[in-house]
SEFIZA-3560 file (N, C-alpha, C; in Angstrom, 3 decimals):
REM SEFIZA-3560
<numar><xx>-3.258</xx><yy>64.632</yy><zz>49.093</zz><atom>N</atom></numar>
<numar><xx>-3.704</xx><yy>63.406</yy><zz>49.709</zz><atom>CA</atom></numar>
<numar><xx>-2.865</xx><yy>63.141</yy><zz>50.955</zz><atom>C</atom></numar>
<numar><xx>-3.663</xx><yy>62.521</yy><zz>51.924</zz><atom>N</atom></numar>
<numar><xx>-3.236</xx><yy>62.120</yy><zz>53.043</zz><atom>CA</atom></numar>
<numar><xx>-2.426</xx><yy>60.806</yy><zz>53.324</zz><atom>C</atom></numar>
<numar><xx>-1.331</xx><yy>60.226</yy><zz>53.321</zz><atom>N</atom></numar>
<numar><xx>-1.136</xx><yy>58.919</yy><zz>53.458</zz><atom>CA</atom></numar>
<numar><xx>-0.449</xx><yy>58.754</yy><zz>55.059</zz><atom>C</atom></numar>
<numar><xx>-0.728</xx><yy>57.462</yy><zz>55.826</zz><atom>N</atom></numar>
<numar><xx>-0.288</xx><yy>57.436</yy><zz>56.804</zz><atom>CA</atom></numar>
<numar><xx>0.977</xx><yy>56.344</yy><zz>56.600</zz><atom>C</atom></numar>
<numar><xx>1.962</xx><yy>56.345</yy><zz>56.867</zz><atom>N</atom></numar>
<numar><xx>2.876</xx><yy>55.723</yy><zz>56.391</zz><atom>CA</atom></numar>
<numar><xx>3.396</xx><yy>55.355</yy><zz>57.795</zz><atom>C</atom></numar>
<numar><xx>3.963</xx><yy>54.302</yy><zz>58.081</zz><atom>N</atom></numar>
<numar><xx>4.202</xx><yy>53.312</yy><zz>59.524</zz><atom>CA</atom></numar>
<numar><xx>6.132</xx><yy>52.543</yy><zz>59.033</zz><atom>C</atom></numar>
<numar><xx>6.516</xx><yy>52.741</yy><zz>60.080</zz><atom>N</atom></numar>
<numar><xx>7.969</xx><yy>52.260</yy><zz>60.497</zz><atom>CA</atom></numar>
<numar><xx>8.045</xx><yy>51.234</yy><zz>59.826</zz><atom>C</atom></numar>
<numar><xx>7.131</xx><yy>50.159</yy><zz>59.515</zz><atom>N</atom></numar>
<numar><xx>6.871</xx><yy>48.505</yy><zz>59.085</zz><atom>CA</atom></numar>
<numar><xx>7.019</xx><yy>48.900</yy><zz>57.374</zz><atom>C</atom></numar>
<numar><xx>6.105</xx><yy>49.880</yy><zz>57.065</zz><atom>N</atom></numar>
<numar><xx>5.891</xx><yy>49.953</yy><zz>55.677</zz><atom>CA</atom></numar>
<numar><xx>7.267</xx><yy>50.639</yy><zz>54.809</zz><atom>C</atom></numar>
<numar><xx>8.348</xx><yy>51.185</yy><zz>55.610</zz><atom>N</atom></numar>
<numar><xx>9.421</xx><yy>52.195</yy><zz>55.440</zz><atom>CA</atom></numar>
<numar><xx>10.463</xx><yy>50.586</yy><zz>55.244</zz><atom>C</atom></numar>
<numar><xx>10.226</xx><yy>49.329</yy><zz>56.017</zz><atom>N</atom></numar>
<numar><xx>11.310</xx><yy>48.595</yy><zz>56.592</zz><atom>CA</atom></numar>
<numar><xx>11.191</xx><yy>47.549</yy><zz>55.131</zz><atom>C</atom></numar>
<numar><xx>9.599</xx><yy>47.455</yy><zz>55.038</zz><atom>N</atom></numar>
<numar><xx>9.376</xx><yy>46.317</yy><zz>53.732</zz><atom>CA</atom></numar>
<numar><xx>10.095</xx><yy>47.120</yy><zz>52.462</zz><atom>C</atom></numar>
<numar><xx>9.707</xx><yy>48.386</yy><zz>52.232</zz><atom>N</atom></numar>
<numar><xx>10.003</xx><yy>49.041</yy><zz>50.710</zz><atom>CA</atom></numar>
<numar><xx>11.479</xx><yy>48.740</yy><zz>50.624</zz><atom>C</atom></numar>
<numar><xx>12.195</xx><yy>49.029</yy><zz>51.543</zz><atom>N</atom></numar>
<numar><xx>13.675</xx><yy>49.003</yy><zz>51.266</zz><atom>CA</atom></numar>
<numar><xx>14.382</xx><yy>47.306</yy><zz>51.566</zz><atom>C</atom></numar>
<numar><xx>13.425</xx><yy>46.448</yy><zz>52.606</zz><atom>N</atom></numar>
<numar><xx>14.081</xx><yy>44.955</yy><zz>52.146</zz><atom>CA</atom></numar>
<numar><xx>13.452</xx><yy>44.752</yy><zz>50.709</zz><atom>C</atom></numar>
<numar><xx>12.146</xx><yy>45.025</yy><zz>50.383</zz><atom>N</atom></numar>
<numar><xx>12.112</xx><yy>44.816</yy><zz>48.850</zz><atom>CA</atom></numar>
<numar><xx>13.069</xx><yy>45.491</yy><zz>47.768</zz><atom>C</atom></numar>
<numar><xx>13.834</xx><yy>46.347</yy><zz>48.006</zz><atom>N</atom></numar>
<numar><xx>14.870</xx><yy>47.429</yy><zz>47.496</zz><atom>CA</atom></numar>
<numar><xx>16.005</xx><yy>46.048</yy><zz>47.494</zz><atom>C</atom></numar>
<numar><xx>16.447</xx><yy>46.110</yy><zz>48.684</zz><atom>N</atom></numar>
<numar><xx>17.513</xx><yy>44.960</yy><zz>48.264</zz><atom>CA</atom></numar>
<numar><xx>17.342</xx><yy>43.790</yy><zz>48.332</zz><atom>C</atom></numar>
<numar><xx>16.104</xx><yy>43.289</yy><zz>47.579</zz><atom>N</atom></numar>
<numar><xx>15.761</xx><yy>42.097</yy><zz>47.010</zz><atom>CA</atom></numar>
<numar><xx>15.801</xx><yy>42.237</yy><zz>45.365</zz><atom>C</atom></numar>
<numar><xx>15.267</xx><yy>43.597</yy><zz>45.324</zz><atom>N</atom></numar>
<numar><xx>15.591</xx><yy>44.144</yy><zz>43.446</zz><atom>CA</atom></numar>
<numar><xx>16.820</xx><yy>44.150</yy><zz>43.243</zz><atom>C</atom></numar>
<numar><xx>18.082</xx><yy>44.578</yy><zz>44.271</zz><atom>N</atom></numar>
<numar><xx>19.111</xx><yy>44.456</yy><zz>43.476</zz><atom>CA</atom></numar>
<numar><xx>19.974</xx><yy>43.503</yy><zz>43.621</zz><atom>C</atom></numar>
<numar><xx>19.584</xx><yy>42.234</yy><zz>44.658</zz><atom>N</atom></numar>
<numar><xx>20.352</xx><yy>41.097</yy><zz>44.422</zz><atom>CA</atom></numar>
<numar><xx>19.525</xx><yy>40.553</yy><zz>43.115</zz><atom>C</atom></numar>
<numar><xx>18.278</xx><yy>40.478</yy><zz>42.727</zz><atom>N</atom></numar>
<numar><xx>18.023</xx><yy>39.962</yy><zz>41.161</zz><atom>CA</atom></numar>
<numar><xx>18.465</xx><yy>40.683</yy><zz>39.994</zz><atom>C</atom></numar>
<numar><xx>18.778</xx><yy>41.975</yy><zz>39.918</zz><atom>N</atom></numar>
<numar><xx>19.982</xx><yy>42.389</yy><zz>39.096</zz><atom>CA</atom></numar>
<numar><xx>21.512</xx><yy>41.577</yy><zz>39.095</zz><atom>C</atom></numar>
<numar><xx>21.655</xx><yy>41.663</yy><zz>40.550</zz><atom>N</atom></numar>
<numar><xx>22.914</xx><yy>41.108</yy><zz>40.296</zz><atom>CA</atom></numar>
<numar><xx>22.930</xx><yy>39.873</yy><zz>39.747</zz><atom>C</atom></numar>
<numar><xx>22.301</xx><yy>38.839</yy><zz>40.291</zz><atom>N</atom></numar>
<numar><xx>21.994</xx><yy>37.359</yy><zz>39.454</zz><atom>CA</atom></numar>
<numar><xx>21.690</xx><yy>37.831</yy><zz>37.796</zz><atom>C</atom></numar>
<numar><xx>20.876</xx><yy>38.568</yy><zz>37.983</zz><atom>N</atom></numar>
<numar><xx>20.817</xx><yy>38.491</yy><zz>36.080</zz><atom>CA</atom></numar>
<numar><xx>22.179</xx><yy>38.559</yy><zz>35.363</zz><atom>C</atom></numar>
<numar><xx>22.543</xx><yy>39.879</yy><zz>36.120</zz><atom>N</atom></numar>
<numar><xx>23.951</xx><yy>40.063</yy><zz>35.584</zz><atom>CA</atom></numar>
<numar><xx>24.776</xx><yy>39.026</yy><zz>35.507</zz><atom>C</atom></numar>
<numar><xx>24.669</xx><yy>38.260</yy><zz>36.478</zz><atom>N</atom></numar>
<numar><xx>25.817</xx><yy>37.077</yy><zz>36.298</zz><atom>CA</atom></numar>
<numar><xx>25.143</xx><yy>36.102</yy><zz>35.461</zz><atom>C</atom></numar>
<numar><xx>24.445</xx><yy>35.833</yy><zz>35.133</zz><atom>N</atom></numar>
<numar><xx>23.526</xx><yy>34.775</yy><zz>34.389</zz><atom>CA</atom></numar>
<numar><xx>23.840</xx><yy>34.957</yy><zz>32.984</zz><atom>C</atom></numar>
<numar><xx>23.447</xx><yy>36.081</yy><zz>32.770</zz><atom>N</atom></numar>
<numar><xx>23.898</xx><yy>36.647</yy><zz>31.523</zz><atom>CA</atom></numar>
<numar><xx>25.304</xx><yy>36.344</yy><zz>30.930</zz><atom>C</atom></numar>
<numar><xx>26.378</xx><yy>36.947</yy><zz>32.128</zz><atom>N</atom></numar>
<numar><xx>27.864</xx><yy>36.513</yy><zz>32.043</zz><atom>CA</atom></numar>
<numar><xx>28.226</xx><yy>35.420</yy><zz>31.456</zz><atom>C</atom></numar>
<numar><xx>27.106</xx><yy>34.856</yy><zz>32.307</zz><atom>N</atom></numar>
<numar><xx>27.486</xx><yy>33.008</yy><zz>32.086</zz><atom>CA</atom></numar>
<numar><xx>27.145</xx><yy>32.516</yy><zz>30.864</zz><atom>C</atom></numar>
<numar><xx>25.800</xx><yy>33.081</yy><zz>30.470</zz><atom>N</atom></numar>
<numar><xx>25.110</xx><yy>32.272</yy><zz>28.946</zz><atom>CA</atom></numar>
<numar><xx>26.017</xx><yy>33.257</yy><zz>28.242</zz><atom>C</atom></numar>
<numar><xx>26.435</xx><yy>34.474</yy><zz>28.365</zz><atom>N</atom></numar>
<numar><xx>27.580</xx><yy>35.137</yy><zz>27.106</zz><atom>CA</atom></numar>
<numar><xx>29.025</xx><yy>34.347</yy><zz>26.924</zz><atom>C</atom></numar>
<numar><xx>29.462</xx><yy>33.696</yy><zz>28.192</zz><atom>N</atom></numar>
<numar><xx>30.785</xx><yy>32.770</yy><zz>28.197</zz><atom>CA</atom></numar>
<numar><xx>30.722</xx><yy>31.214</yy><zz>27.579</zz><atom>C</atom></numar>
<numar><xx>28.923</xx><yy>30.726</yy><zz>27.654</zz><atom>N</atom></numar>
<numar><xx>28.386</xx><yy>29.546</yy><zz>27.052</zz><atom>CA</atom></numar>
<numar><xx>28.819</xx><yy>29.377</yy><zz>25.246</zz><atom>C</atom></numar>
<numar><xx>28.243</xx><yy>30.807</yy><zz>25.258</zz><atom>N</atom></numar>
<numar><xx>28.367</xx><yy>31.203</yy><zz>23.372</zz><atom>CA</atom></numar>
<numar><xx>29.546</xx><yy>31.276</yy><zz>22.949</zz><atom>C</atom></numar>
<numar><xx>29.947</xx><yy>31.864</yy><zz>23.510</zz><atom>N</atom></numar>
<numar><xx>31.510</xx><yy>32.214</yy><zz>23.138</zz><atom>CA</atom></numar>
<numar><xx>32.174</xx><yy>30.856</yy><zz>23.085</zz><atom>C</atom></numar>
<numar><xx>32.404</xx><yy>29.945</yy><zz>24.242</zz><atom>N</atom></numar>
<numar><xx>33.100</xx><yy>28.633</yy><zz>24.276</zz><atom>CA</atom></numar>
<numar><xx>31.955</xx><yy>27.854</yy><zz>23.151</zz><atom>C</atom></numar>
<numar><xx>30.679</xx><yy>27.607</yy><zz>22.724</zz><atom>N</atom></numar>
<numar><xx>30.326</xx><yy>27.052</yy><zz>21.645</zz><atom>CA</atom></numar>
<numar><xx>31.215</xx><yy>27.689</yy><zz>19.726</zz><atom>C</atom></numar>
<numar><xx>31.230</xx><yy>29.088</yy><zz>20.056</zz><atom>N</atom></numar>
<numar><xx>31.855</xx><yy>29.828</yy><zz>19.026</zz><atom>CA</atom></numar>
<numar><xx>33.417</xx><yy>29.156</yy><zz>18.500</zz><atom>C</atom></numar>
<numar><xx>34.347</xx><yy>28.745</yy><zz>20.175</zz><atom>N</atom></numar>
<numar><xx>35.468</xx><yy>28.434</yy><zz>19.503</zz><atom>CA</atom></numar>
<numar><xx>35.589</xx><yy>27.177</yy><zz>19.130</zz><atom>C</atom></numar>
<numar><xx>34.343</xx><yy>26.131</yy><zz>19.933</zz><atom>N</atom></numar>
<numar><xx>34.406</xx><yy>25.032</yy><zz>19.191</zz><atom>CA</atom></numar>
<numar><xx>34.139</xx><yy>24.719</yy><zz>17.854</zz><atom>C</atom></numar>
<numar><xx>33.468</xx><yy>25.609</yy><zz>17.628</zz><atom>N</atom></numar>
<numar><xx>32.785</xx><yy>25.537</yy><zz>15.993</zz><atom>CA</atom></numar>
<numar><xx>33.759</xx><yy>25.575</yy><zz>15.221</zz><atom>C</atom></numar>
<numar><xx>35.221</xx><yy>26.470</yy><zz>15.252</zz><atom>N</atom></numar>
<numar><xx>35.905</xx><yy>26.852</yy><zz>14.810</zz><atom>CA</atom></numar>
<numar><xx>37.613</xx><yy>25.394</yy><zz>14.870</zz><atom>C</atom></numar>
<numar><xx>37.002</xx><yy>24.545</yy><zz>15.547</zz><atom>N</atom></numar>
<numar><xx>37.881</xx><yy>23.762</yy><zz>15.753</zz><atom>CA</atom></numar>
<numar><xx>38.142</xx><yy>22.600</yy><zz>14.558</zz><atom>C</atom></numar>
<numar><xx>38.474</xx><yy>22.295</yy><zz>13.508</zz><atom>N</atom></numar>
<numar><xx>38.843</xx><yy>21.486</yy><zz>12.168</zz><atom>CA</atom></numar>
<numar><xx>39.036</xx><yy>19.721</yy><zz>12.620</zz><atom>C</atom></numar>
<numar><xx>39.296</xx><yy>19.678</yy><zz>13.719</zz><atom>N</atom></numar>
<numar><xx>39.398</xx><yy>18.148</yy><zz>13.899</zz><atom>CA</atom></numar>
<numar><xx>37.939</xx><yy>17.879</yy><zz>14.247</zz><atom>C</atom></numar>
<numar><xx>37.128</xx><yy>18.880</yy><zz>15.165</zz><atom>N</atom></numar>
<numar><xx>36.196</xx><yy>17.859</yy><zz>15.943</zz><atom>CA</atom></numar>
<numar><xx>34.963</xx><yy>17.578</yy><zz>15.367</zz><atom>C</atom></numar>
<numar><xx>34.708</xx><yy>16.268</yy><zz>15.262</zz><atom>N</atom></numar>
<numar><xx>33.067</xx><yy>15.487</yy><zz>14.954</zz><atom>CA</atom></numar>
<numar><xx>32.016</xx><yy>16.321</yy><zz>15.849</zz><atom>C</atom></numar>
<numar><xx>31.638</xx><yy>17.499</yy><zz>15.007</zz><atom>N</atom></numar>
<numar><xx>30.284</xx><yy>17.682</yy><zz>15.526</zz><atom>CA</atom></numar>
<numar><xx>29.727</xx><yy>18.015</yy><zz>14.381</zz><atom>C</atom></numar>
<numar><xx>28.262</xx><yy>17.301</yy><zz>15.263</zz><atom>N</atom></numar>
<numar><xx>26.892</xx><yy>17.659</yy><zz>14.329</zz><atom>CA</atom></numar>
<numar><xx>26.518</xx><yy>19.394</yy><zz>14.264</zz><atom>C</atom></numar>
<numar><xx>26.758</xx><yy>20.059</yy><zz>13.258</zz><atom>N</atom></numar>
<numar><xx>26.657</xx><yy>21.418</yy><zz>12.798</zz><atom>CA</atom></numar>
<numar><xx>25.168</xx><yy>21.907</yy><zz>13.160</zz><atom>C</atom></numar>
<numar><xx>24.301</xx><yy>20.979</yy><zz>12.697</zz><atom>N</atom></numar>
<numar><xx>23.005</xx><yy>21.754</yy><zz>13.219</zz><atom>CA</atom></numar>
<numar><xx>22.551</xx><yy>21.967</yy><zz>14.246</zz><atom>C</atom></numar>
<numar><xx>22.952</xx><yy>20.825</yy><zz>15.449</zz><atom>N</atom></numar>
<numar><xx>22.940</xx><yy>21.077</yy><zz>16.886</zz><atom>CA</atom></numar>
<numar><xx>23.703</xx><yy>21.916</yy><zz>17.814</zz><atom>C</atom></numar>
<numar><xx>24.748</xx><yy>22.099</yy><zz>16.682</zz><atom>N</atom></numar>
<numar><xx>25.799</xx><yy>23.293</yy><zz>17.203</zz><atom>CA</atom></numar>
<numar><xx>24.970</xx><yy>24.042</yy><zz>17.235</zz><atom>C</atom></numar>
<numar><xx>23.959</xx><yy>24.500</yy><zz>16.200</zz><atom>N</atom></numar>
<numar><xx>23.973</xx><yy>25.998</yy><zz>15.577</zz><atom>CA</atom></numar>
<numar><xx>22.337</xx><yy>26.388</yy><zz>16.290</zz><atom>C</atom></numar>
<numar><xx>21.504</xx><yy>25.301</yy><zz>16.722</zz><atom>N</atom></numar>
<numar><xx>20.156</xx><yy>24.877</yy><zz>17.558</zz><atom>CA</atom></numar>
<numar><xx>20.893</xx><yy>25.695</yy><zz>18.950</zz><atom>C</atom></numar>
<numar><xx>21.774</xx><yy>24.792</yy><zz>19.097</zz><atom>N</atom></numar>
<numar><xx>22.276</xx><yy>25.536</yy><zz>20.661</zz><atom>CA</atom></numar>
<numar><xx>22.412</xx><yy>26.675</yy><zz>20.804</zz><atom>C</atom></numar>
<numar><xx>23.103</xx><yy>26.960</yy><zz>20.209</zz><atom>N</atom></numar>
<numar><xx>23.767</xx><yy>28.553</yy><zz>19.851</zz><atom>CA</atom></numar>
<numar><xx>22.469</xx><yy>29.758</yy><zz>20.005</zz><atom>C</atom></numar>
<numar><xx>21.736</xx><yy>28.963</yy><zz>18.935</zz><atom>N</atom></numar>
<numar><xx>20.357</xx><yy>29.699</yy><zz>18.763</zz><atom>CA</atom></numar>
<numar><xx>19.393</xx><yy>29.888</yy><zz>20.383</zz><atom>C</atom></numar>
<numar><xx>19.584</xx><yy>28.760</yy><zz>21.151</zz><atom>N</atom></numar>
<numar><xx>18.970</xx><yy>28.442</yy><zz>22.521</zz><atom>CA</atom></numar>
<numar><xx>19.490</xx><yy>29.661</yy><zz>23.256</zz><atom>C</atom></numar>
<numar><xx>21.096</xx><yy>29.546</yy><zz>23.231</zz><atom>N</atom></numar>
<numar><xx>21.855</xx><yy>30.210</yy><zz>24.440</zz><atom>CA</atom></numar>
<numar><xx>21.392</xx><yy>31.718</yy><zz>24.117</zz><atom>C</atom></numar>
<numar><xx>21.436</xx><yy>31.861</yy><zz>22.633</zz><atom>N</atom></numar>
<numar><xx>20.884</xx><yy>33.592</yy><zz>22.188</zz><atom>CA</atom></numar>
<numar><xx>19.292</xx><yy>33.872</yy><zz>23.064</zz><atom>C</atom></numar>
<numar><xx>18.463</xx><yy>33.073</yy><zz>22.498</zz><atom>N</atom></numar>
<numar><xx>17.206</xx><yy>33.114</yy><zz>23.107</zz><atom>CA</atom></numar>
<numar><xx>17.255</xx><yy>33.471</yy><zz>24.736</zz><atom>C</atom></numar>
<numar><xx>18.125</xx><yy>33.002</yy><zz>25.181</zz><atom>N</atom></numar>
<numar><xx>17.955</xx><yy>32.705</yy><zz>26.868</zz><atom>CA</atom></numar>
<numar><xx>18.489</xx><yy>34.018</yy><zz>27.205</zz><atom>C</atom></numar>
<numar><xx>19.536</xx><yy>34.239</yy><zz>26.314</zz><atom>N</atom></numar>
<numar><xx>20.292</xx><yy>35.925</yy><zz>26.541</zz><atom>CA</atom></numar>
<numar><xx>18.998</xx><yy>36.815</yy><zz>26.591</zz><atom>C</atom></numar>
<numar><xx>18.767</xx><yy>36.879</yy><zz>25.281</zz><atom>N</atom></numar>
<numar><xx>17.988</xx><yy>37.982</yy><zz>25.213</zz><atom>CA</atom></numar>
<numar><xx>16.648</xx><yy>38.100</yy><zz>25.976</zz><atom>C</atom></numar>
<numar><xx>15.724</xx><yy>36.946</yy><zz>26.882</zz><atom>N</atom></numar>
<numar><xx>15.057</xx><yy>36.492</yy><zz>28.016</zz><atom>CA</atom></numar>
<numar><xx>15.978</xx><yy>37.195</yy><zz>29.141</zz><atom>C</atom></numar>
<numar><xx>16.778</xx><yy>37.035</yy><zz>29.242</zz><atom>N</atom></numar>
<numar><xx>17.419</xx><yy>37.398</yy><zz>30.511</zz><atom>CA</atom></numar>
<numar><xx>17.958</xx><yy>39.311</yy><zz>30.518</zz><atom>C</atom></numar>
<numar><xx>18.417</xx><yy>39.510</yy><zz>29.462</zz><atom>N</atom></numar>
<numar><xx>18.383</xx><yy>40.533</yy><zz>28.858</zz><atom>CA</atom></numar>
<numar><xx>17.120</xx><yy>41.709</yy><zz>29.004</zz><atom>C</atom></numar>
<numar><xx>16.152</xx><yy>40.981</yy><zz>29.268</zz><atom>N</atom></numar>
<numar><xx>14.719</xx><yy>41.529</yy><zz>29.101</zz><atom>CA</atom></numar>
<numar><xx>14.113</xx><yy>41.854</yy><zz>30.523</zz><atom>C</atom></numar>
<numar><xx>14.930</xx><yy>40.754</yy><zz>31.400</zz><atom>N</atom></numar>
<numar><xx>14.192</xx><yy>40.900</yy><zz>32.422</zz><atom>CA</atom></numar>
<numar><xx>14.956</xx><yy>41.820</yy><zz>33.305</zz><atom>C</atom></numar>
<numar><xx>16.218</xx><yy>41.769</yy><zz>33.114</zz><atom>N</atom></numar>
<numar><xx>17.275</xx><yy>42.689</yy><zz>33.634</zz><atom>CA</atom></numar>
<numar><xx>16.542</xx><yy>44.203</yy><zz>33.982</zz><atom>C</atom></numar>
<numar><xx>16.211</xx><yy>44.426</yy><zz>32.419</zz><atom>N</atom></numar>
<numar><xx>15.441</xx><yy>45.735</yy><zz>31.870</zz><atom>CA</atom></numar>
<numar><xx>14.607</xx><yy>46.500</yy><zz>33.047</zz><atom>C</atom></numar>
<numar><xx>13.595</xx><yy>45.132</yy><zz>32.882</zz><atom>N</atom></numar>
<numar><xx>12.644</xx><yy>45.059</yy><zz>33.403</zz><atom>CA</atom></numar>
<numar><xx>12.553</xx><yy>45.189</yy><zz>35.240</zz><atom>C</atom></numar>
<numar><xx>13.665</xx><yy>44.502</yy><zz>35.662</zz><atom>N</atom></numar>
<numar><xx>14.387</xx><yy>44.346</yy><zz>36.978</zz><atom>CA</atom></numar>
<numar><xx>14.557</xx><yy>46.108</yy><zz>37.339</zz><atom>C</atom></numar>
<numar><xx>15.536</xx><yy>46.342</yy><zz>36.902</zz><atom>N</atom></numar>
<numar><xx>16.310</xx><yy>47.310</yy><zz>36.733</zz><atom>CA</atom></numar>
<numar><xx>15.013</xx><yy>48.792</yy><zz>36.714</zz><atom>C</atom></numar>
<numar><xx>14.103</xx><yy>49.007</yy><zz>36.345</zz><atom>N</atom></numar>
<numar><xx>13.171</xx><yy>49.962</yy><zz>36.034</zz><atom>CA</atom></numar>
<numar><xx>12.493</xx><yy>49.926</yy><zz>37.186</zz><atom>C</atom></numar>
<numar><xx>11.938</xx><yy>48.363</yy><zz>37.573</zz><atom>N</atom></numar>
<numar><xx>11.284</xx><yy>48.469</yy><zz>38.858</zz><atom>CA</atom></numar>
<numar><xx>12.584</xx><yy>48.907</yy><zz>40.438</zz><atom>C</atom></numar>
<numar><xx>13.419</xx><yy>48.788</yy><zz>40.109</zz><atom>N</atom></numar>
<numar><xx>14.189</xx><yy>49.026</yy><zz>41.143</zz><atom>CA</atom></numar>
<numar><xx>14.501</xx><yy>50.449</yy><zz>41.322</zz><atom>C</atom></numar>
<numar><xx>14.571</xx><yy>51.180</yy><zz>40.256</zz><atom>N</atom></numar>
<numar><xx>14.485</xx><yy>52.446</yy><zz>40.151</zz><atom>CA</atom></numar>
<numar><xx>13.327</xx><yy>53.593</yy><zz>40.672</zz><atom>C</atom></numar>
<numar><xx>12.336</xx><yy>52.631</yy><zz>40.277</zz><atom>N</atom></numar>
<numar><xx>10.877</xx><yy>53.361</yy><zz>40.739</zz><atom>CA</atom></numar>
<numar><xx>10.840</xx><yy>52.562</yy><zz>42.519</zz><atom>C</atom></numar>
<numar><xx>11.113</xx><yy>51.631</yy><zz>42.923</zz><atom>N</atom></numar>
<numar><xx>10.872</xx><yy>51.268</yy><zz>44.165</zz><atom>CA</atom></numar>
<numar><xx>12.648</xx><yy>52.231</yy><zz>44.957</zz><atom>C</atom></numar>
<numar><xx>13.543</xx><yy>52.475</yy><zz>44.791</zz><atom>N</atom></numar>
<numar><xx>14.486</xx><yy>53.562</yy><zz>44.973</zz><atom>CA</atom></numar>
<numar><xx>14.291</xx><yy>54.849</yy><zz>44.887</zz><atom>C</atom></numar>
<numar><xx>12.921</xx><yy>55.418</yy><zz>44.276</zz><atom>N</atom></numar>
<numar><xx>12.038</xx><yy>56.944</yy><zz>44.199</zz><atom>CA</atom></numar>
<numar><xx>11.110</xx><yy>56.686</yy><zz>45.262</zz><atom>C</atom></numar>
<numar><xx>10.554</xx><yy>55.517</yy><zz>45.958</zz><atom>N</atom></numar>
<numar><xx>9.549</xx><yy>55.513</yy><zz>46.683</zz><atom>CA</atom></numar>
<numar><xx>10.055</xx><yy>55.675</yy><zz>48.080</zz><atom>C</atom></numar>
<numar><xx>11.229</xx><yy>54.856</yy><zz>47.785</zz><atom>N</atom></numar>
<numar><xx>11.900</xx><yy>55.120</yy><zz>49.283</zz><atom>CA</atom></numar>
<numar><xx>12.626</xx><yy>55.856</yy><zz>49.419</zz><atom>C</atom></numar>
<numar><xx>13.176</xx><yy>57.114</yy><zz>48.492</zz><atom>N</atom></numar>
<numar><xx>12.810</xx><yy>58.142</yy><zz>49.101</zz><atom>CA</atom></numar>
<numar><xx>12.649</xx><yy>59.639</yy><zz>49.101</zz><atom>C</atom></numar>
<numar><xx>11.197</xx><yy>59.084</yy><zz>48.587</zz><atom>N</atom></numar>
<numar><xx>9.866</xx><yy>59.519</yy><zz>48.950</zz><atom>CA</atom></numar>
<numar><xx>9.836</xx><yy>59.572</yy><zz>50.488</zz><atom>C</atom></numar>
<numar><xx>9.179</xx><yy>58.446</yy><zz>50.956</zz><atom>N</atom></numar>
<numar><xx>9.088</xx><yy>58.030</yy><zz>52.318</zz><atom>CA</atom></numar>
<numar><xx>9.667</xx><yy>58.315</yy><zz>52.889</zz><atom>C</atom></numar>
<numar><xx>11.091</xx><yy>58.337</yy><zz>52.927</zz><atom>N</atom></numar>
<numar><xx>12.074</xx><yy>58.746</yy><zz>53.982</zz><atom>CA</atom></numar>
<numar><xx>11.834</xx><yy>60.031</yy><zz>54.113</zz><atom>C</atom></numar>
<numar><xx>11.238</xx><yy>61.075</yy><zz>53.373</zz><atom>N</atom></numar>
<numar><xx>11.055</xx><yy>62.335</yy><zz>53.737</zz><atom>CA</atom></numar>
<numar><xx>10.006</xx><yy>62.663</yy><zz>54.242</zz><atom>C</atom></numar>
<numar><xx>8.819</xx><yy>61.693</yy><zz>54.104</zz><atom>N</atom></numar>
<numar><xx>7.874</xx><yy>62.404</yy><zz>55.006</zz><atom>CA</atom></numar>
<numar><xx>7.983</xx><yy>61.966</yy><zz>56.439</zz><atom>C</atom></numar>
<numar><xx>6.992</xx><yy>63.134</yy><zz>56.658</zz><atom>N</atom></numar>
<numar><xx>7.531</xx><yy>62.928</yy><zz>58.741</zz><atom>CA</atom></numar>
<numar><xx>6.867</xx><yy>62.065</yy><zz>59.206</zz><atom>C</atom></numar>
//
């Protein structure tokens, strides 16, 4: 097959390239963040003086997991398309 491929179409694939991997990087940090959320809910749980309601602890907890593994997913998901749009470009870069 014949494709005609143009300077414009070479310039979009790769700003879309590093548009995939600044949303990796945000996931990554997102993630960081809801894994540092859990953890600081974890040591409060563990704390003997403080008045908290246990089931809303444990609701939250359950939230911050949910949101992980959402974010977790999309990473994946991020991450696969960036790979296949990083084969396209180059692809492209090699033809004349």
């Amino acid at each position: 097959m014949n494709y005609d491929i143009k300077f414009a179409d070479s310039q979009r694939l790769h700003a879309l390239e590093s548009k995939m991997t600044v949303a990796v990087a945000v996931l990554e940090q997102n993630i960081a963040i809801g894994s540092g959320m859990k953890s600081h809910c974890e040591r409060l749980e563990r704390l003997p003086n403080l008045a908290i309601n246990r089931n809303m602890e444990h609701a939250v907890e359950d939230d911050i997991e949910m949101q992980l593994s959402h974010l977790k997913l999309h990473k994946i998901s991020c991450e696969l398309l960036l790979r296949q749009l990083h084969g396209t470009c180059t692809l492209v870069g090699r033809l004349p």
